[in-house]
C-alpha positions as CSV (number, residue, x, y, z in Angstrom):
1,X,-15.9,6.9,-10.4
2,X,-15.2,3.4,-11.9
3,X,-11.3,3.6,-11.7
4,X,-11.7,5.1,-8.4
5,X,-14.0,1.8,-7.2
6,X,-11.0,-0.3,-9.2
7,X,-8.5,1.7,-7.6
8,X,-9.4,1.0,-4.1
9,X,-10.5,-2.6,-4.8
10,X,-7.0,-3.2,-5.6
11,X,-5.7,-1.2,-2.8
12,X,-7.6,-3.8,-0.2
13,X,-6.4,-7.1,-2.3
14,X,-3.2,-5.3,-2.4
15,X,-3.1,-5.2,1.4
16,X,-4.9,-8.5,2.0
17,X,-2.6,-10.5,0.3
18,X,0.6,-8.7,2.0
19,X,-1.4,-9.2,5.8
20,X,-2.3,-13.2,4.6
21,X,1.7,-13.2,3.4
22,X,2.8,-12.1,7.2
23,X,0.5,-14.5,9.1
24,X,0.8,-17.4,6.7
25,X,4.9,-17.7,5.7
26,X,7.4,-17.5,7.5
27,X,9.9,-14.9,7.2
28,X,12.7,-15.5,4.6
29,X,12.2,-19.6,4.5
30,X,9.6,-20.8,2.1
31,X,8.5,-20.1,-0.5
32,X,4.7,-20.8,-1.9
33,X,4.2,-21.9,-5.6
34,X,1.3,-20.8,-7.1
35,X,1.9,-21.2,-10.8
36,X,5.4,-23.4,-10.6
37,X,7.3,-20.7,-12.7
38,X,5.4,-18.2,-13.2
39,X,3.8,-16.9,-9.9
40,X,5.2,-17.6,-6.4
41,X,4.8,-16.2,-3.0
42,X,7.5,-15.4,-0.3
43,X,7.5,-13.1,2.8
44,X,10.8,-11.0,2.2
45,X,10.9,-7.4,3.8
46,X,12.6,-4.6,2.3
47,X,14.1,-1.9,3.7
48,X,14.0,0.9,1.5
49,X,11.9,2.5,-1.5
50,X,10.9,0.2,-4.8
51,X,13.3,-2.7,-5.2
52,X,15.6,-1.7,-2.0
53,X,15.9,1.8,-3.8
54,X,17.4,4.0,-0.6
55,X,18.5,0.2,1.7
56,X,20.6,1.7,4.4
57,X,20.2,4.9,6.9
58,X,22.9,6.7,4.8
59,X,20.8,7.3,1.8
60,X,17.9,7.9,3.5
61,X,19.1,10.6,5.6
62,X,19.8,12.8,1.9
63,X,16.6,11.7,0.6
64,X,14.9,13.2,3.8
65,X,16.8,16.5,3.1
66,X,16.5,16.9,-0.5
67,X,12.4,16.6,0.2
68,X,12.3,18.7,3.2
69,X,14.5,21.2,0.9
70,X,11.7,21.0,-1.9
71,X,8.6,21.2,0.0
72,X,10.2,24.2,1.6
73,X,10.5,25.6,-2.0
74,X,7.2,24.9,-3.1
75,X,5.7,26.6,-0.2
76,X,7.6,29.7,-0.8
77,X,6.8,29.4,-4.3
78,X,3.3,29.4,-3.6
79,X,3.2,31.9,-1.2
């Protein structure tokens, strides 16, 4: 029960901080120094999976397939 508590308290920072990030920088200009070198805050979007993993319409369009292709084979598999 604990690490679920945890898990959601850090879910709502998580979000809180990303929601305060939108309203508070601007996009791609400055960038806010928390800890000078160590912890710094700037409103970047990306466009794809962790770390720009997927960037681009390409790659996404054979992730979307190669899932759909799976969950279709777990579902017969379970059936």
């Amino acid at each position: 029960m604990l690490y679920s508590i945890v898990g959601a308290l850090v879910i709502i920072l998580d979000q809180a901080v990303k929601f305060w990030v939108a309203d508070a920088i601007e996009y791609n200009s400055e960038i806010i120094s928390f800890i000078p070198g160590v912890l710094s805050l700037v409103n970047i979007h990306n466009d794809g999976a962790a770390f720009s993993i997927l960037a681009g319409g390409e790659a996404r369009i054979y992730f979307i397939a190669l899932t759909a292709i799976f969950t279709i084979a777990v579902i017969i598999a379970l059936a």
